[in-house]
ZATIKOL-544247 format. One record per residue (C-alpha): x, y, z. Coordinates in pm, whole numbers, always signed. Example, Ala and Ser with C-alpha at 12.3 -4.5 7.8 and 13.67 -1.06 7.14 Angstrom:
<atoms>
ATOM       px       py       pz
ATOM    +1230     -450     +780
ATOM    +1367     -106     +714
</atoms>
This chain:
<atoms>
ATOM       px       py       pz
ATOM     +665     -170    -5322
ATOM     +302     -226    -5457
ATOM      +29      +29    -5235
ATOM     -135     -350    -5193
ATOM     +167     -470    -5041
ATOM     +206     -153    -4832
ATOM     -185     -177    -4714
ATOM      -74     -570    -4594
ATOM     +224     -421    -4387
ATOM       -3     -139    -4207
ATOM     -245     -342    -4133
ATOM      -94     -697    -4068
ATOM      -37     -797    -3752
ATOM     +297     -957    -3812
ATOM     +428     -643    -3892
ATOM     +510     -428    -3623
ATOM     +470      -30    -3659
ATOM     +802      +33    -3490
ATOM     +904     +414    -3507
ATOM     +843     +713    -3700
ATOM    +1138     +847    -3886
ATOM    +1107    +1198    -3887
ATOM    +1377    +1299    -4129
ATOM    +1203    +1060    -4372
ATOM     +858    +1120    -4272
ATOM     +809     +742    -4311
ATOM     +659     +445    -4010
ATOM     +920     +167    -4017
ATOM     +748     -109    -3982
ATOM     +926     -451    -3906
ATOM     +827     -796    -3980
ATOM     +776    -1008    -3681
ATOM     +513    -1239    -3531
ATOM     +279    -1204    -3253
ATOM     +456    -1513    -3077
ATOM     +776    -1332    -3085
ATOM     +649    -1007    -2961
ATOM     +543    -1153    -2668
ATOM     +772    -1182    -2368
ATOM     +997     -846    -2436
ATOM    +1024     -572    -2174
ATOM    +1165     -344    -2447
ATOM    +1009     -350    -2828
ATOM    +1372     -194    -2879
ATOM    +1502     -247    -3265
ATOM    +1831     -431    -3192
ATOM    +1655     -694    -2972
ATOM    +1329     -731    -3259
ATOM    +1577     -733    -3551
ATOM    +1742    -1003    -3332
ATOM    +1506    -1259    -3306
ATOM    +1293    -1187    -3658
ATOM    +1588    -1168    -3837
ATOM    +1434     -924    -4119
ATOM    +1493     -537    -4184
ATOM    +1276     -305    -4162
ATOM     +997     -190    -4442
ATOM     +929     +149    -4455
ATOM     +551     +309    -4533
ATOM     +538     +669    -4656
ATOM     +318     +950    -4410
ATOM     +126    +1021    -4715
ATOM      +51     +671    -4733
ATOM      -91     +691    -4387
ATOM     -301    +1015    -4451
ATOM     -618     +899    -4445
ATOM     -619     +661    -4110
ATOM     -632     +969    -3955
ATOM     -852    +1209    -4112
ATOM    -1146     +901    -4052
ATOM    -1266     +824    -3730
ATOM    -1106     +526    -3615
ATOM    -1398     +340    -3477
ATOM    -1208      +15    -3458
ATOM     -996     +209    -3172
ATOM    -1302     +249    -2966
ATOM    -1489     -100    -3009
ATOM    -1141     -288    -2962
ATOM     -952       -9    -2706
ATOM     -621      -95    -2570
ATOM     -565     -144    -2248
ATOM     -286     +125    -2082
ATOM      -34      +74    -1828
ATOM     +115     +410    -1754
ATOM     +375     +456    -1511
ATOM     +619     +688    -1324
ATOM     +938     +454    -1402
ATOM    +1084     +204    -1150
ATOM     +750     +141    -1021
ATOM     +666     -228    -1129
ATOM     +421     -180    -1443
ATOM     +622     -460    -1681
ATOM     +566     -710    -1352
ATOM     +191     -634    -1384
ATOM     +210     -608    -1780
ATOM     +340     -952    -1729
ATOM     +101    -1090    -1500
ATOM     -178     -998    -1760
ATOM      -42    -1138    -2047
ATOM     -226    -1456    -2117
ATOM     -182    -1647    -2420
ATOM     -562    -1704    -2486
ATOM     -672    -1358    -2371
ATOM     -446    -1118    -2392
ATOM     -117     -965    -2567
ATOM     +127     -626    -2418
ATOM     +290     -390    -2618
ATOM     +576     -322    -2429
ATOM     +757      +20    -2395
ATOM     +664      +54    -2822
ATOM     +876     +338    -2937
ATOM     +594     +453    -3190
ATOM     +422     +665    -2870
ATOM     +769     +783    -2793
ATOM     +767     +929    -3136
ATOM     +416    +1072    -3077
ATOM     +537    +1245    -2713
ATOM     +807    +1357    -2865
ATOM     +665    +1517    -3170
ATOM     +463    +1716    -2922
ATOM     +785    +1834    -2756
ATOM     +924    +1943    -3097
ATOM     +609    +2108    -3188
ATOM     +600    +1885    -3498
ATOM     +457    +1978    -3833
ATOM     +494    +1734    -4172
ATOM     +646    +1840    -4472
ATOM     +510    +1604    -4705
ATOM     +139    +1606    -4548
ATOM     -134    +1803    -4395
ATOM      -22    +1605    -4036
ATOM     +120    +1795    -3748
ATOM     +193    +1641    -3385
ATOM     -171    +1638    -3250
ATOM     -243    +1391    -3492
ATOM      +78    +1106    -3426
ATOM     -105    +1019    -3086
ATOM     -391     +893    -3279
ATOM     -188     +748    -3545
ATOM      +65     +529    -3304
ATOM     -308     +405    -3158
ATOM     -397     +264    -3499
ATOM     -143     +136    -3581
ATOM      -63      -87    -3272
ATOM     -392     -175    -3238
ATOM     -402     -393    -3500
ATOM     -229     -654    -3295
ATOM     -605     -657    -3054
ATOM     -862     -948    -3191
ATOM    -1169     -996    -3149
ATOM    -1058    -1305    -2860
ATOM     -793    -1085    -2748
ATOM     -728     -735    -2593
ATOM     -460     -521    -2611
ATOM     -254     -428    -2340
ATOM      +18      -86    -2405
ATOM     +287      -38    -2129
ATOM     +467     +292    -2279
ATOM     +800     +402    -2142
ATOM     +695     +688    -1883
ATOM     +856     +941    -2124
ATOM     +493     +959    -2312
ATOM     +281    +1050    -1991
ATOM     +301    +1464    -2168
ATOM      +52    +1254    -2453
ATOM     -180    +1032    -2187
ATOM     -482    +1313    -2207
ATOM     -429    +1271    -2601
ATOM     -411     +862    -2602
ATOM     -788     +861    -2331
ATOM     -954    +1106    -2585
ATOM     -890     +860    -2898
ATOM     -943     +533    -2692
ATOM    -1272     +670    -2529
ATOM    -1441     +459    -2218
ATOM    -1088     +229    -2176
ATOM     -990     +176    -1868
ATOM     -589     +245    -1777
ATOM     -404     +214    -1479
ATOM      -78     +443    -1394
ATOM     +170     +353    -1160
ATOM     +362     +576     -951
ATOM     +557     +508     -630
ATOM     +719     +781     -329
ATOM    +1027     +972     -321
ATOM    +1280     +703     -116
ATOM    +1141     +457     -348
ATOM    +1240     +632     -703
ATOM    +1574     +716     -552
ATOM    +1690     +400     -396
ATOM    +1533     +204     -712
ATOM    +1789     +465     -926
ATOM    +2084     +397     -696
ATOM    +2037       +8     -716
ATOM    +2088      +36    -1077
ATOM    +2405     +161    -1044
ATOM    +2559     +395    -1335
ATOM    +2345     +250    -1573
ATOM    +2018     +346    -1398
ATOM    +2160     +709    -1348
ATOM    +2195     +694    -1745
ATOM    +1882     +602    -1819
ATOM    +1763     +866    -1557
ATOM    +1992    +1165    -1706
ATOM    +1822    +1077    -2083
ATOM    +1441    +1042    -1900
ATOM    +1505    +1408    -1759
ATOM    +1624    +1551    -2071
ATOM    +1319    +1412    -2206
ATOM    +1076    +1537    -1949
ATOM    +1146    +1861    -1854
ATOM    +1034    +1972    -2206
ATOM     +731    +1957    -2056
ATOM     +776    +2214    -1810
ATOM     +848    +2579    -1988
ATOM    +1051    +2665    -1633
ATOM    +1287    +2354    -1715
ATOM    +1270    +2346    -2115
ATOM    +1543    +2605    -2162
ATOM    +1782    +2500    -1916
ATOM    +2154    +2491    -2070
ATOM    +2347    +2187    -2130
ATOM    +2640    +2350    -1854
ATOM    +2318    +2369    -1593
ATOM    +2244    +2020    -1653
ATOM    +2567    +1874    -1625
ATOM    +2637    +2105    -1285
ATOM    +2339    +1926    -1112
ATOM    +2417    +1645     -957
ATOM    +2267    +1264     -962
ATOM    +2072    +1301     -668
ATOM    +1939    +1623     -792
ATOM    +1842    +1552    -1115
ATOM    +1663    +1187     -965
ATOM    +1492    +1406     -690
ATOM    +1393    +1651     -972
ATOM    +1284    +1360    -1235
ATOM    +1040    +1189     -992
ATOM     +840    +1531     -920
ATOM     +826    +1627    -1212
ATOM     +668    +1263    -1293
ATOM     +392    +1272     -995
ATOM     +281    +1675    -1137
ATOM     +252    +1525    -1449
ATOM       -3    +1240    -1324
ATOM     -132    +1423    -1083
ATOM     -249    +1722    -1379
ATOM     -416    +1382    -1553
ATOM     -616    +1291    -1240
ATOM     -734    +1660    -1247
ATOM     -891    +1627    -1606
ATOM    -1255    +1556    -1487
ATOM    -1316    +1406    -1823
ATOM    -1034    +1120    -1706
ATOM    -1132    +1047    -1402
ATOM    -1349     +760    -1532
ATOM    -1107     +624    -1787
ATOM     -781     +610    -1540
ATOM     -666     +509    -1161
ATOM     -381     +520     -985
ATOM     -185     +272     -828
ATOM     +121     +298     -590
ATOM     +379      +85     -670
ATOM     +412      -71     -312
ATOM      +63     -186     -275
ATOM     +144     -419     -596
ATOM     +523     -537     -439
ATOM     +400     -588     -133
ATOM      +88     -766     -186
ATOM      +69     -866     -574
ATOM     -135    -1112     -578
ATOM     -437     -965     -428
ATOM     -346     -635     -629
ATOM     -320     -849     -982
ATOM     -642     -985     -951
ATOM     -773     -583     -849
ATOM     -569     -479    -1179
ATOM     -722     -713    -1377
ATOM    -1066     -735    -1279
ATOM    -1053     -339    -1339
ATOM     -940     -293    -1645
ATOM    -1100     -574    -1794
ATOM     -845     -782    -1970
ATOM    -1053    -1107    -1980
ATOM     -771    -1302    -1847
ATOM     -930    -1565    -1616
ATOM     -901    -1574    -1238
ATOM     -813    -1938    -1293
ATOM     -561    -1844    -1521
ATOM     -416    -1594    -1235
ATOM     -396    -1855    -1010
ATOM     -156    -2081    -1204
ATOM      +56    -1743    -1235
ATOM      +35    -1674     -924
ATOM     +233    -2045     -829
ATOM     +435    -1979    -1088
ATOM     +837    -1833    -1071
ATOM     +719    -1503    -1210
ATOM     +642    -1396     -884
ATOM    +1033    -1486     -770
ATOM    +1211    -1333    -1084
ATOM    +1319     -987    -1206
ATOM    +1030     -863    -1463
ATOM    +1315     -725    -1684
ATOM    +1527     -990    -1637
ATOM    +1399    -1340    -1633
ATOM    +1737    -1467    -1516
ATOM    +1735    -1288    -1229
ATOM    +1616    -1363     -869
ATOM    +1360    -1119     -700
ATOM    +1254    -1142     -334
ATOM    +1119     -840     -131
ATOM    +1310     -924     +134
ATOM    +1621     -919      -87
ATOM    +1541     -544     -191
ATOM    +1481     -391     +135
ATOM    +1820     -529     +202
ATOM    +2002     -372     -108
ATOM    +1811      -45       +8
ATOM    +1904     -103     +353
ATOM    +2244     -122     +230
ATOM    +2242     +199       -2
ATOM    +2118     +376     +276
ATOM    +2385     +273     +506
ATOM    +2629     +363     +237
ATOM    +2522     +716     +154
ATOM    +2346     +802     +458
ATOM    +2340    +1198     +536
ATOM    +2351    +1256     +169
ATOM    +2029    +1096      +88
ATOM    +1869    +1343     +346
ATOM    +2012    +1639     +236
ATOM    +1892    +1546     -118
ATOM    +1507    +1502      +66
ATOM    +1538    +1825     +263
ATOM    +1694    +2002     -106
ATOM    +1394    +1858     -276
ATOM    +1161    +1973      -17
ATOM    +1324    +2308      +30
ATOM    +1287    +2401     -370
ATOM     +905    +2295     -387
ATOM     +738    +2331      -39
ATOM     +407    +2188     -134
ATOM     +552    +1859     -248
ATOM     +526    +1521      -95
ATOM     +759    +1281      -30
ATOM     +518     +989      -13
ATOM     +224    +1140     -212
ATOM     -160     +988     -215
ATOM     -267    +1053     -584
ATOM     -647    +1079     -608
ATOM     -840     +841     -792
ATOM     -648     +539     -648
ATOM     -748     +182     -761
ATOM     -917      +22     -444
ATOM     -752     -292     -323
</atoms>
């Protein structure tokens, strides 16, 4: 391939910077349209790949070099708009409700900024170039933010497994304004347990993922892992998750870039809480345009799956039920928690909070 034809896939919006490849040291990049990105919870491969029906084009580091050695200005006049989160805690609902065709397009969950986190867990340094880890964060930003116009700004919900990189991502995107997510102890758990063994996959990889961020956890052995049990390792995940935010609220520096939001205020009352959400962060999308939303089905349907019914009342039921069901062993995994890390919270406050 041409370097004029690899120039038009960095920086053409149809083409999607989809994951680093770090045994290749090469951004796969894969050709899709803006229409098509919209409306996906997960920017997974197999899903993409589905629906643009093309295979992947892949652009050297070296080729990539020199976006980061220049100060990306572009990232600062045209910043992306974060949604960070603390898993199970509604941020592809709100994603959702501030997507708007004329203002707006989300990044979903791009696994580019998983690539980033995770080079930072590795300790990362290139082969082929003078890059290490600190400068992927930066790089992910440029390249995703191509898909933010002049009439439209972008909007990046990243899987929670990049909050280690969120101090990284506010430095590059300077005054933005981001929201993260986060919800209480009964409310991670029973959210898990509703998801039956798939959630409790899903949780098992997250942890795996996470406690590389914590020296104390890093070096635990596979046998210790496995020994610990579901309710353990979900009690474990979701503290971990709030020390995490809650050492980002304590960065003075971010404490006019980012606010937190508990997951029930939005659940509860999402309407009023959208229209907080959006007027905050400053997406541009209408309050008229809300409004329609707000009568739409949206509001009645699973966020990461449109065929599925979602009431309130229909969750506090299924929780109700779980509850029931597993009863003294859902407060022995509370007092557990509790016991092992005295100063935590089982319904924390996290400073900062987005007023409603």
């Amino acid at each position: 391939m041409s370097f004029t034809s690899l120039k038009d896939v960095i920086f053409d919006p149809n083409y999607l910077a989809y994951k680093f490849n770090f045994n290749s040291e090469c951004v796969e990049f894969l050709p899709i349209s803006s229409e098509l990105l919209r409306g996906h919870s997960f920017l997974r491969a197999d899903a993409l790949r589905l629906n643009a029906g093309s295979s992947m084009v892949s652009v050297p580091l070296s080729s990539l070099v020199e976006l980061v050695e220049v100060e990306a200005q572009q990232l600062r006049m045209r910043p992306p708009r974060f949604i960070f989160h603390t898993a199970f805690c509604g941020s592809t609902f709100l994603s959702r409700c501030l997507e708007d065709e004329e203002a707006t397009i989300s990044l979903r969950e791009p696994q580019l900024l998983l690539d980033a986190a995770n080079a930072k867990r590795l300790n990362w340094n290139s082969n082929t170039t003078s890059l290490n880890h600190t400068h992927l964060p930066k790089l992910a930003l440029i390249l995703l933010q191509k898909h933010a116009t002049d009439a439209k700004r972008l909007i990046i919900k990243p899987v929670n497994s990049i909050n280690n990189i969120i101090p990284e991502l506010l430095i590059e995107t300077g005054p933005t304004k981001s929201l993260v997510l986060y919800t209480d102890a009964r409310n991670f758990l029973l959210s898990t347990m509703n998801k039956g063994e798939a959630g409790r996959q899903t949780i098992r990889a997250m942890f795996d993922l996470i406690r590389c961020d914590f020296p104390h956890l890093a070096h635990l052995g596979l046998s210790d892992v496995i020994h610990m049990s579901d309710l353990k390792i979900i009690m474990t995940l979701w503290r971990l998750q709030i020390e995490q935010i809650e050492q980002v609220l304590a960065i003075q520096e971010a404490l006019s870039q980012i606010k937190s939001l508990y997951a029930e205020d939005l659940i509860e009352n999402p309407s009023t809480v959208v229209l907080k959400a959006n007027q905050y962060l400053d997406t541009g999308v209408s309050e008229e345009s809300l409004q329609a939303l707000f009568a739409s089905d949206l509001f009645s349907t699973d966020a990461k799956q449109p065929n599925k019914g979602f009431s309130l009342e229909q969750r506090n039921e299924e929780y109700s039920a779980i509850e029931a069901f597993f009863g003294e062993d859902i407060q022995k995994g509370f007092q557990w928690l509790v016991k092992n890390n005295p100063n935590v919270s089982l319904q924390p406050i996290l400073t900062n909070t987005l007023e409603i």
